[in-house]
C-alpha positions as CSV (number, residue, x, y, z in Angstrom):
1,X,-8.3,2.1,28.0
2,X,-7.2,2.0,24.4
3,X,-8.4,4.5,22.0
4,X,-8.7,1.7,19.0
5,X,-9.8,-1.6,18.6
6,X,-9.2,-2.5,15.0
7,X,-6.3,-1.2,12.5
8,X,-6.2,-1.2,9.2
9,X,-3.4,-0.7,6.7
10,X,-2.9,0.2,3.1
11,X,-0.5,-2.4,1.5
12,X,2.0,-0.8,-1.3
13,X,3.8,1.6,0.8
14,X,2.6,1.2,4.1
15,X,2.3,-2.4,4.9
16,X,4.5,-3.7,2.2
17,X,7.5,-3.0,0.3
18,X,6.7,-4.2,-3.4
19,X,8.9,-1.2,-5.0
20,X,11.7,-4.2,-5.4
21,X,9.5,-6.3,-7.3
22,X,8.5,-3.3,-9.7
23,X,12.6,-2.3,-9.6
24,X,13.3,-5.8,-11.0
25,X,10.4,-6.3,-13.6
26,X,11.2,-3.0,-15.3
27,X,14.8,-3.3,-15.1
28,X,14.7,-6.5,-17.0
29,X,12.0,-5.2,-19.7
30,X,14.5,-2.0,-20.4
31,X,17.2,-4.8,-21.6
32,X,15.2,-6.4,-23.4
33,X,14.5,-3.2,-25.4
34,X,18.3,-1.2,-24.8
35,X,17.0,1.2,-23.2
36,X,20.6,3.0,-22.3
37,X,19.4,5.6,-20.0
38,X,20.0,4.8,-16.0
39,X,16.4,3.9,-14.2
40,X,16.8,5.5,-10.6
41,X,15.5,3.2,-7.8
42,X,13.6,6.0,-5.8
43,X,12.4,7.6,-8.8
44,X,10.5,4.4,-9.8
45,X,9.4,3.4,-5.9
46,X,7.8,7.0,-5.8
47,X,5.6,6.0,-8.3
48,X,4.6,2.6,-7.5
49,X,1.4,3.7,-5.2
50,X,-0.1,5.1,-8.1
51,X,-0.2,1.5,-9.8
52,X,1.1,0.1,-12.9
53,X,0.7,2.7,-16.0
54,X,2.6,5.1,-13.3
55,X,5.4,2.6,-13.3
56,X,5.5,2.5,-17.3
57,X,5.4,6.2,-17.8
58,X,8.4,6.3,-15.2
59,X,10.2,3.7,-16.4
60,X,10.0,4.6,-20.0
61,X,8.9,8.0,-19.7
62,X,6.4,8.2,-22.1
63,X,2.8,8.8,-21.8
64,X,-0.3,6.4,-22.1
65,X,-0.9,7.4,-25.5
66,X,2.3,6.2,-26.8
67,X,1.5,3.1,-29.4
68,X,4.0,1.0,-27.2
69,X,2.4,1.9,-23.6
70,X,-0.5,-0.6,-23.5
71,X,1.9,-3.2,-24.7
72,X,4.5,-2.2,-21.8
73,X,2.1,-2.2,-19.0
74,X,0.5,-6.0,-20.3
75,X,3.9,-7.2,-19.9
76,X,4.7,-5.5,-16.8
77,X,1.2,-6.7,-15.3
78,X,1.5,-10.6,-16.3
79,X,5.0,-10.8,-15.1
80,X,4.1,-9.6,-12.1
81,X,1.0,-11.6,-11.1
82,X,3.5,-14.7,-11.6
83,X,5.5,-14.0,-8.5
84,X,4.2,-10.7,-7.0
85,X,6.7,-11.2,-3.6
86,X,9.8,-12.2,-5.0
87,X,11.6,-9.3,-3.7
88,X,8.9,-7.5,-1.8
89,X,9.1,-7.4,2.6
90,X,7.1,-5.9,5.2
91,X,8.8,-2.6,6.1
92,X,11.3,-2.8,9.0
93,X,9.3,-3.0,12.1
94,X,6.2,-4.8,10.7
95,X,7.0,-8.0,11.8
96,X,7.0,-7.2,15.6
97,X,4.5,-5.0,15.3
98,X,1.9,-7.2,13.7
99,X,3.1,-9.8,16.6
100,X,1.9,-7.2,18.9
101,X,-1.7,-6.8,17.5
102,X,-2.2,-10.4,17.7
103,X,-1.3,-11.2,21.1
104,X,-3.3,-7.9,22.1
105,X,-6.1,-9.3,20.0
106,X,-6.2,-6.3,18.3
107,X,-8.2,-6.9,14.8
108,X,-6.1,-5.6,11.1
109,X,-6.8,-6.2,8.1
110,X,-5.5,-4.4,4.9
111,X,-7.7,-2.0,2.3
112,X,-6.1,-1.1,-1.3
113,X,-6.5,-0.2,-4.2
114,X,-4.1,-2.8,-5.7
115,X,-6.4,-5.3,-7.4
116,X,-7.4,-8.6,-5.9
117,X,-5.3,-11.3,-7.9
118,X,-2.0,-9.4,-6.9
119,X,-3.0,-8.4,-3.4
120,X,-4.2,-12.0,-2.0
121,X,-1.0,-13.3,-3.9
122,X,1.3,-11.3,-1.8
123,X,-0.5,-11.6,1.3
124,X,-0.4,-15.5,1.0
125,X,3.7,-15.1,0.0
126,X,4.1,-13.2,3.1
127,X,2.1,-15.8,5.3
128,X,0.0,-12.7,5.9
129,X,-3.6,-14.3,4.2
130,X,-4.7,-16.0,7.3
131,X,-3.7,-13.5,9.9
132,X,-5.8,-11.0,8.2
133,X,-9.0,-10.2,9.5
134,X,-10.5,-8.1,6.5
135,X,-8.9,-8.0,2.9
136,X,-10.7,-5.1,0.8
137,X,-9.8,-4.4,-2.6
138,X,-11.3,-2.5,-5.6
139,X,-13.1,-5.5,-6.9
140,X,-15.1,-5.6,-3.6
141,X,-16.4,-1.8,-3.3
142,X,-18.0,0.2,-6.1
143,X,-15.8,3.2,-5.2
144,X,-12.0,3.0,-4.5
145,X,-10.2,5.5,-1.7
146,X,-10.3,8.3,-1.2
147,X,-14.0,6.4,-1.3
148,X,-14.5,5.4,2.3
149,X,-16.5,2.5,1.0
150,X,-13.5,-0.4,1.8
151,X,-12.9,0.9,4.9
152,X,-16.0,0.9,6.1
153,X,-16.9,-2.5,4.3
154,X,-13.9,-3.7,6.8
155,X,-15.3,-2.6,10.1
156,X,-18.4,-4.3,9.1
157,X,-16.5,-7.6,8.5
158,X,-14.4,-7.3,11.5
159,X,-17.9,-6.0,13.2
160,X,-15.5,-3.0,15.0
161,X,-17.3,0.9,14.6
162,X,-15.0,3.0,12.5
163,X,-14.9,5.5,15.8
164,X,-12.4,2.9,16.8
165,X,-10.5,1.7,14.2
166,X,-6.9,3.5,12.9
167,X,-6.0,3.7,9.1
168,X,-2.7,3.6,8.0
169,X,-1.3,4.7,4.5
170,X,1.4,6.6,2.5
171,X,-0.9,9.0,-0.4
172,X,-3.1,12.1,0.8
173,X,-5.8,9.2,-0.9
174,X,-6.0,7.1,2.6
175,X,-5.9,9.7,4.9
176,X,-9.0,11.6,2.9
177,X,-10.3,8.1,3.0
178,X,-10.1,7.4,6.6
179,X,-11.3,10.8,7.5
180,X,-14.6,10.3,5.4
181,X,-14.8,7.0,7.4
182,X,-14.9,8.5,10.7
183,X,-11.8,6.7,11.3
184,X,-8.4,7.8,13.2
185,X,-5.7,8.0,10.6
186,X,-1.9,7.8,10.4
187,X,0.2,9.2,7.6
188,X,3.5,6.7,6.5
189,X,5.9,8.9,6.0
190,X,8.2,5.8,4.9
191,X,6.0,5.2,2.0
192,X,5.9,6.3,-1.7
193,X,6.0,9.7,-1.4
194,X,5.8,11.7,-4.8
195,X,8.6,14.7,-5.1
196,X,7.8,17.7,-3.2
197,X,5.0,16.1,-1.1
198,X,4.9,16.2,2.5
199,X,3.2,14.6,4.9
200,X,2.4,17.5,6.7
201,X,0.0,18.2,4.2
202,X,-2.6,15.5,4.6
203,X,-4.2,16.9,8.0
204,X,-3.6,13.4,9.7
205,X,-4.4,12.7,12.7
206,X,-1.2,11.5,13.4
207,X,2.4,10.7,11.6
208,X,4.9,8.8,11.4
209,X,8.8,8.9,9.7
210,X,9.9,5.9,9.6
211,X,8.3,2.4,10.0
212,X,9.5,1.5,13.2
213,X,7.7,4.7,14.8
214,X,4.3,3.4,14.6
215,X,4.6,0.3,17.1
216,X,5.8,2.8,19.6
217,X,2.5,5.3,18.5
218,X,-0.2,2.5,18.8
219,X,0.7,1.1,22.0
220,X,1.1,5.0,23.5
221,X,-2.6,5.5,22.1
């Protein structure tokens, strides 16, 4: 008998790849201003879990107290709510193994902390909105992860116990959060990862390296 009835994934990093769509927006907002020095790609996707003033201090590399951050991050924030997918996938390996969940009838659903007009945005650009069974963002929980709140606000909508639900996600943040839910979590190892930080660390349940991996795990579980 399977272990799990439900699974639910963080979206930046675990789900999706939206570091593109950051990539672009930034790229475009340093010509503007000749900036001269080079912006490295994986620099800037590292930093994309931890939202949009971590992209502006990476990009620009100056801190939220500089007169032109505010400013920055506006800019960076309205551009992206136009078109929030242009660049952005699932990670290799999503596709089939969301296919999988839904012919095993196997409930998912997504809980971030990316707020509500980008999130439901990029679900509906990847077709993703309907197939969903529980969207949870910050707007919808009076405490954010590593708050178990959303996650437990999801097995209440998809009316599965936590006991038998899987969380998915790529920052020390979802696995703290899925422990506190009761729930059996995986670490993304394909994710943003900041410098220096491992996986390892997080006291997972279980891990993964790279995205294709985790079809594989779920249907051995």
């Amino acid at each position: 008998m399977r272990s799990f009835n439900a699974v639910l994934f963080d979206l930046d990093g675990t789900l999706v790849d939206s570091a593109p769509d950051f990539y672009h927006l930034v790229t475009n907002m340093r010509k503007e201003r000749n900036v001269s020095s080079t912006l490295d790609y994986e620099t800037l996707r590292r930093s994309v879990s931890n939202g949009g003033k971590a992209v502006i201090q990476t990009a620009f590399q100056i801190e939220p107290e500089h007169p032109d951050f505010d400013d920055l991050l506006v800019q960076l924030l309205t551009e992206y709510e136009k078109q929030p997918a242009l660049h952005s996938r699932l990670f290799d390996g999503f596709n089939e193994l969301l296919e999988w969940l839904d012919q095993e009838k196997i409930l998912w659903g997504v809980v971030t902390n990316k707020p509500s007009r980008f999130t439901h945005k990029i679900l509906q650009q990847l077709h993703l909105n309907q197939r969903c069974s529980s969207i949870i963002c910050p707007e919808d929980v009076s405490a954010s992860k590593p708050s178990p709140e959303g996650l437990l606000l999801a097995c209440q909508q998809m009316n599965i116990a936590p006991q038998k639900t899987l969380y998915v996600g790529d920052h020390i943040r979802d696995i703290q959060a899925g422990h506190a839910a009761g729930m059996t979590t995986v670490a993304a190892g394909f994710g943003y990862l900041a410098i220096n930080e491992s996986i390892d660390d997080w006291s997972s349940h279980f891990k993964v390296d790279h995205a294709t991996e985790l079809l594989s795990l779920l249907q051995s579980m």
